[in-house]
N, C-alpha and C positions, 0 to 999 in steps of 0.2 A: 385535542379531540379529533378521531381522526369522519371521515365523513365527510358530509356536502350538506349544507343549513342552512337553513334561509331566518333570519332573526326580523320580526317587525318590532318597531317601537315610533317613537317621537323623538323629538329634537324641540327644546323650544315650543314646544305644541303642534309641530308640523309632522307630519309623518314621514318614516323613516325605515329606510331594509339595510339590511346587510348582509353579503351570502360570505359563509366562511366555509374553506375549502379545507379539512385537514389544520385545521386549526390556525389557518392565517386567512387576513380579509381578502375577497379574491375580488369583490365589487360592491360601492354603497349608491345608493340613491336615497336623497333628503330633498321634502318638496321645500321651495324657496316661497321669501315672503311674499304675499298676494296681493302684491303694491301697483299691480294693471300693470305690468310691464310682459311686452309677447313676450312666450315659451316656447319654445321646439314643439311641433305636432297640433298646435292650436290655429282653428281654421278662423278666418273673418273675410265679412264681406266688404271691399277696403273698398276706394276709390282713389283714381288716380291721381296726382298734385299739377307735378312738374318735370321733366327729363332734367337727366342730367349730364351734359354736352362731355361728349370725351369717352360715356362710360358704358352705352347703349344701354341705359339705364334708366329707371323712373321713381320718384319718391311715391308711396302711397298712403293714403290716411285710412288709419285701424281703431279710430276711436277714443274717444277718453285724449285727445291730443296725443296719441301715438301714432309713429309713424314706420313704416315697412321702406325696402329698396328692393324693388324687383330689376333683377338683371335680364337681357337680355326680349326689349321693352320696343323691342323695331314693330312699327305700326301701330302700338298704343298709343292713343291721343289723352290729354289730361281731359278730365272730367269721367270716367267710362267708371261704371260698379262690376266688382269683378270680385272673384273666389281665389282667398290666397290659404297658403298654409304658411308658418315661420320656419324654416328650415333648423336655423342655428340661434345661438344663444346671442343675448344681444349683448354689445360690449356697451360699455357707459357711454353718454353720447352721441350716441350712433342711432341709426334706423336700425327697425327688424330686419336679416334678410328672409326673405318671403321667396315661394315661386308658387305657380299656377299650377301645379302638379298635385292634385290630392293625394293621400294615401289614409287608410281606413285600417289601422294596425290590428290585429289579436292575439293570441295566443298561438294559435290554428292554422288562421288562414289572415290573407293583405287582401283586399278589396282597392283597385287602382281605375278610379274614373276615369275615361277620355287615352285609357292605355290596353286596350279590348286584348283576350286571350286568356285561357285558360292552361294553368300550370303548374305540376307537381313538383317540390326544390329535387334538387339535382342530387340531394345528400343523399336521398331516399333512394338504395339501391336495388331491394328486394323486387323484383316483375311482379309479381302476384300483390304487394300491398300497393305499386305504382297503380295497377289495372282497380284496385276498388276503389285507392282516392280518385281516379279518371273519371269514373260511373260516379261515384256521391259529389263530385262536381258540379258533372252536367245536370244531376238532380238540385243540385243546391241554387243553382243558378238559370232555371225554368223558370224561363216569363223575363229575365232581366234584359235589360237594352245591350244590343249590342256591340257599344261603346265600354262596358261594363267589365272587367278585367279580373282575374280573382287568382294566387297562389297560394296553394297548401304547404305551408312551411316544415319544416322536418319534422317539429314537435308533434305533428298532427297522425305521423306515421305509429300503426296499433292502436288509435284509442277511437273507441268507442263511435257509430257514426251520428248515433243522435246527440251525443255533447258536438261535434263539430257540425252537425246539420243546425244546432240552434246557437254556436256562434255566428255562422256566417249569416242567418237571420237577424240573428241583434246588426253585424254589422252593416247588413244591407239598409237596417230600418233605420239606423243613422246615418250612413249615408244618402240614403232618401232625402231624409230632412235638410240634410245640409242644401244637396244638391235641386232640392223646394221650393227656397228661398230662392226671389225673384233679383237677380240680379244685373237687370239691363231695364232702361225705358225710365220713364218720370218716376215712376211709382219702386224703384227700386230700393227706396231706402238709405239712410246716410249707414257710414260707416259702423260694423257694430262685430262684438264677437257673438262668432254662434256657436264654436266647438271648443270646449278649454283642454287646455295639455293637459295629459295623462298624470297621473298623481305617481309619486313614488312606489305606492302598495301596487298600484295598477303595475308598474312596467316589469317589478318584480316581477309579479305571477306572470305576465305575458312573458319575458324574454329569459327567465332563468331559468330553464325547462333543458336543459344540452349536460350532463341529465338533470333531469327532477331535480330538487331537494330532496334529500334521506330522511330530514324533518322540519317542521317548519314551527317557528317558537313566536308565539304574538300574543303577548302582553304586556303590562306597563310593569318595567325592569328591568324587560328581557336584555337589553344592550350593558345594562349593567352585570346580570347572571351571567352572561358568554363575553365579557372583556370588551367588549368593542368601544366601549368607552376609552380604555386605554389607547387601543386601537387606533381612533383617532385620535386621540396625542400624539403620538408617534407621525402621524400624517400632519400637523403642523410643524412640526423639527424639517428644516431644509435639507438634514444630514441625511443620508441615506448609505447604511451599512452594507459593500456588497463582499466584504471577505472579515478577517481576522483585523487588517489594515487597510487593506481599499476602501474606499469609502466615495460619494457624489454631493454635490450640492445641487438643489433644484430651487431654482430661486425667481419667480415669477416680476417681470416688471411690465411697464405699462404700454411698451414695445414689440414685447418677446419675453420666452421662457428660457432665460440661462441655465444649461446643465456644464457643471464642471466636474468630471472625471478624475479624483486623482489616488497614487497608488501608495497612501502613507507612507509608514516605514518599511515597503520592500523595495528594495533596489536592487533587485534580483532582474537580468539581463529578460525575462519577458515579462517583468510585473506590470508593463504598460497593455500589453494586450491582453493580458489575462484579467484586468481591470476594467477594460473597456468592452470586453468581451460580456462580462457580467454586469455591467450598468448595462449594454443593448439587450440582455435579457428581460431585466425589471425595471425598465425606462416606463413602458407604454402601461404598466399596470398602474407604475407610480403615477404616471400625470391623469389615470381615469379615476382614480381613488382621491384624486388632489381637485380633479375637476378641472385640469388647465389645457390649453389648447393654443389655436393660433401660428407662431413662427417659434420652433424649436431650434433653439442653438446651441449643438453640443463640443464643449470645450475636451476634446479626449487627452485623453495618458500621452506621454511621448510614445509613439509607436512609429515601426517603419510603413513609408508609402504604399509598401506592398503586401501593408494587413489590412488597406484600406476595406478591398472586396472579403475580408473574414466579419469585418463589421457590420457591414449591409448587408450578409448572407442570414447572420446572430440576429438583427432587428427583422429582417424581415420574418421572419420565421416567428417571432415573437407577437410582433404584429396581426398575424393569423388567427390569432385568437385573442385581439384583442375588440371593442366593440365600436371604437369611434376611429370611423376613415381617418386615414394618416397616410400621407406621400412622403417618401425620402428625397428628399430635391438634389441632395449633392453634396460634397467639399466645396470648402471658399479656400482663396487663395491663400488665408492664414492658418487652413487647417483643421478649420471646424467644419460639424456635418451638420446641416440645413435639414430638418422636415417639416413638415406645412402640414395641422391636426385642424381638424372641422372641431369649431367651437358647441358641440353640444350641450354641456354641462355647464352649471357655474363653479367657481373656483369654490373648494372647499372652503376655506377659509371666509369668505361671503356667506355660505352658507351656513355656518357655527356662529356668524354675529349675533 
């Protein structure tokens, strides 16, 4: 089918999106079980524990016996009530990581406490629609403190200024409340959450907007009607088809994401780069639809040293449009390429138990 579709459904009883681009999954979101464990985007009012020596760091307690690691922790003393958000996804055993940084996402517009400044994205080139979202800004944001920080995101550019005047309302009036709670002094309260991460249906409608959906399909079956079921089958198989013969393995362990590149039966004098050329294209879509993150280590094709920069040129470019921060770190001395992905998501695989 060809198009751009946005499918809701369930999973398990959890809600579930799929947007399919031209008839292959381009990105899924499935909310995880609701076992009190922090989420990415979920605010609490923590308290501090302990430092921890070496890392300029602090454990913090978030409640229900969870706990956060705020980096970057010079001058916090233990005991202090403070406002965190969970940045990243938590790995087993581990603290949340947390920072002190809020952000108040939409659709529309970011709302950024304690990061003052008013700003239109960069994407938005048109002068004439820059100058109206300028003016429904400074309207939207009369009377706020001016610590109080606000970005109109591309999506926001042509549409309508009362749907964006009564976003940036709803989200002002939740960040009010967050920012309400008394967070210092006796009376400040033990640990507790007070904002929960965004639901899958939610991050859909807010982030898959570059463009729209063509249409959007939300009932119980839909994922069976439009294949995604299959769909994710195929995303558990570690095999990953990138030619007639080429093919990768993507195989997650408890250390690192092993990718191995190899160029089946062609033994044709460039089947190594032209193998590795096409895993650096659908690398970063495969690990966001797989859900994996962390330390990437890719084992390539035999190739010469001096297609190294044709590879980092093919990932980066791929990269650009993909949705979860990734750094290319490098070659190791055996020949693999190192990059280092922010754990947003959980592993698919977790997610389907």
């Amino acid at each position: 089918m060809k198009g751009r579709i946005a499918v809701l459904d369930q999973v398990n009883g959890r809600s579930a999106a799929a947007l399919i681009v031209d008839g292959r999954l381009a990105d899924l979101l499935i909310d995880p079980v609701d076992d009190g464990t922090p989420r990415p985007g979920a605010i609490y009012r923590a308290l501090t524990d302990r430092p921890i020596k070496g890392q300029n760091g602090i454990i913090v307690k978030l409640g229900n016996g969870q706990k956060g690691f705020l980096r970057q922790a010079k001058g916090i003393s233990p005991g202090q009530s403070m406002l965190v958000q969970v940045a990243t996804q938590v790995e087993e055993g581990k603290a949340a990581p947390v920072s002190l940084k809020l952000i108040f996402k939409g659709r529309y517009a970011i709302l950024t406490p304690d990061a003052k400044g008013l700003n239109v994205a960069r994407s938005i080139k048109d002068e004439a629609e820059r100058e109206r979202l300028g003016e429904l800004i400074h309207e939207a944001m009369e009377g706020a403190p001016e610590t109080l920080g606000l970005i109109l995101r591309s999506a926001a550019a042509e549409i309508a200024e009362d749907a964006i005047l009564e976003e940036i309302a709803s989200l002002r009036a939740t960040c009010d409340a967050v920012l309400a709670d008394d967070t210092t002094g006796k009376d400040a309260g033990g640990p507790e959450l007070l904002l929960a991460a965004p639901s899958a249906d939610y991050v859909a409608w807010r982030d898959w907007t570059d463009p729209d959906p063509d249409q959007v399909f939300e009932d119980e079956g839909a994922f069976e009607d439009h294949s995604v079921w299959e769909m994710l089958d195929g995303l558990q198989n570690p095999r990953v088809a990138l030619s007639d013969q080429a093919f990768m393995f993507i195989e997650p362990t408890r250390a690192l994401v092993a990718v191995d590149v190899n160029t089946g039966g062609d033994f044709s004098f460039a089947a190594g780069l032209k193998a590795n050329l096409a895993a650096a294209r659908t690398l970063p879509r495969q690990l966001s639809l797989r859900g994996l993150g962390g330390q990437i280590t890719i084992d390539v094709a035999p190739m010469g040293k001096k297609d190294r920069r044709l590879i980092e040129q093919a990932l980066q470019r791929a990269l650009r449009a993909d949705p979860v921060d990734t750094n290319i770190v490098g070659w190791t001395p055996l020949g693999h390429l190192e990059l280092q992905r922010k754990r947003e998501r959980l592993p698919l695989a977790q997610l389907l138990t």
